[in-house]
C-alpha positions, -999 to +999 in steps of 0.1 A: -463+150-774-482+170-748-521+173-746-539+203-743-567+208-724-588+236-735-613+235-703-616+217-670-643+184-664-664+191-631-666+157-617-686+168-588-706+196-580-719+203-542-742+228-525-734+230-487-738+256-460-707+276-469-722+278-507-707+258-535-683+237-539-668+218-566-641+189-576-628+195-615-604+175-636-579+196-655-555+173-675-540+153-651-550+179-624-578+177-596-588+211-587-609+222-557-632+253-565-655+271-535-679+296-545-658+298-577-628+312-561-598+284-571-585+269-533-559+245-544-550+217-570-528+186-571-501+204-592-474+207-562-474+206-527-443+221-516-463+247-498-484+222-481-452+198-469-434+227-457-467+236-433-463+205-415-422+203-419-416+235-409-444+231-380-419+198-366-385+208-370-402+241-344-411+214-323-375+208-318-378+166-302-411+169-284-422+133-284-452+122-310-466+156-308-500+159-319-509+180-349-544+195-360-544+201-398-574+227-405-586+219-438-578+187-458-581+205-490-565+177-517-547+159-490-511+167-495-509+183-460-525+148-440-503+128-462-469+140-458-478+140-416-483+108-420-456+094-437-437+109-409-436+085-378-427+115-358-456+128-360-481+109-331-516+116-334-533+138-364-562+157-361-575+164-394-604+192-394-625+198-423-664+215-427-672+208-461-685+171-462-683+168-499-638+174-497-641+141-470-665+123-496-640+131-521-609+118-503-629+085-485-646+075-519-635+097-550-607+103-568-588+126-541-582+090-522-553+084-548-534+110-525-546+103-490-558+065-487-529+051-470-530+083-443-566+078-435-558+042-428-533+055-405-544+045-370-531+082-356-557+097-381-587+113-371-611+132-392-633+164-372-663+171-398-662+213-382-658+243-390-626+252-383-633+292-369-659+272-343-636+237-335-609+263-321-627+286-305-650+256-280-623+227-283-611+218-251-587+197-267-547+210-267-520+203-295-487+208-301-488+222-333-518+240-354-511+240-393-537+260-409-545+260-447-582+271-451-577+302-468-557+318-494-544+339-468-550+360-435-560+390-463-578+365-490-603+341-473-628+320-491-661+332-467-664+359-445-663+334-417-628+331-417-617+366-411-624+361-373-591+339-373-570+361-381-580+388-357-563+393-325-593+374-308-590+341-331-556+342-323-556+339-291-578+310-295-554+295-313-530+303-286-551+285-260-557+252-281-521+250-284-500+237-255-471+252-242-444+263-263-467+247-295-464+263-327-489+278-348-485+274-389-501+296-413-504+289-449-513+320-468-507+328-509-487+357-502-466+371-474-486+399-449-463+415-426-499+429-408-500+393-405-469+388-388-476+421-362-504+409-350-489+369-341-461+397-323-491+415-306-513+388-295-481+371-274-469+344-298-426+347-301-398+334-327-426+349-355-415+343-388-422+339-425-406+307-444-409+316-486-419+289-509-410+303-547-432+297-572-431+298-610-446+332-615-456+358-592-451+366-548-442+330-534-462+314-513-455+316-475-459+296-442-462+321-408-449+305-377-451+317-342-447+295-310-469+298-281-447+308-251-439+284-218 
């Protein structure tokens, strides 16, 4: 038989510079809360996976490219790029100190120990919005999961991204022909325009169903040659 959780357990609560947030237990669920808007839990990860599978197979058989994962949310993103040997160094970017406590020494670790072991690991405490636009650093591949969406972010912050200008700075941390991979909570064809308009090519929209509802959906564009 089944138990029913009525209500969630907070197990940690944090006030940072982006404003709250906060790690809660629901059943046998770990949920990440910021500013009380629900970012992501432990339920899946299909969406996540894809990010980073479909961000590979566009990478054709460029050899141990190197990835920059912004956000590592509840880790299923940095884990799956690790169990890939494929993969050669992994850039992990993340601004909220309390989601790296959570992974290094709460119970988020269940999910990510072995990848932050991982020698081609590398944790960026940053802000993503500022790490891409000053980096001097180029990858091959960007997979981006910080938001709900180009149309749904968590702060304000974030909406530069997504503009023609924080594309292009996307564009310029990514080497040639790299690919940049959007997570977002729905599909936004204004989304998709503007990878067209800012230069990116091959633009397209992978679907990842879900139980009720629009599917989830990964944005893909490469940078050209």
């Amino acid at each position: 038989m089944s138990t029913t959780y009525d209500s969630p357990e907070v197990l940690d609560r944090r006030e940072g510079p982006y404003g709250e947030v906060v790690l809660r237990r629901h059943g046998e669920l770990l949920q990440i809360i910021a500013n009380g808007c629900f970012l992501m839990d432990t339920s899946d990860g299909r969406s996540e996976r894809l990010l980073v599978d479909a961000a590979l197979e566009a990478l054709c058989d460029r050899p141990a490219p190197h990835v920059l994962i912004g956000g590592l949310g509840v880790g299923f993103s940095l884990a799956h790029a690790a169990a890939n040997s494929r993969w050669g160094r992994i850039t992990v970017v993340e601004r909220e100190s309390a989601v790296v406590d959570w992974h290094r020494d709460g119970p988020l670790g269940e999910l990510s120990r072995a990848a932050l072991a991982d020698p081609r690991t590398e944790i960026v405490h940053d802000d993503l919005v500022d790490y891409v636009n000053e980096t001097s650093a180029t990858f091959d591949a960007l997979c981006l999961d910080i938001d709900n969406g180009p149309g749904w972010t968590v702060t304000d912050g974030n909406d530069g991204l997504y503009s023609p200008a924080g594309l292009a700075s996307c564009a310029r941390a990514l080497r040639p022909g790299g690919v940049l991979a959007v997570w977002s909570a729905q599909p936004s064809p204004e989304f998709e325009e503007t990878l067209g308009n800012v230069g990116f090519q091959q633009v397209r929209t992978e679907e990842i169903p879900v139980a009720r509802g629009v599917p989830d959906v990964v944005h893909l564009g490469i940078r050209p040659e």
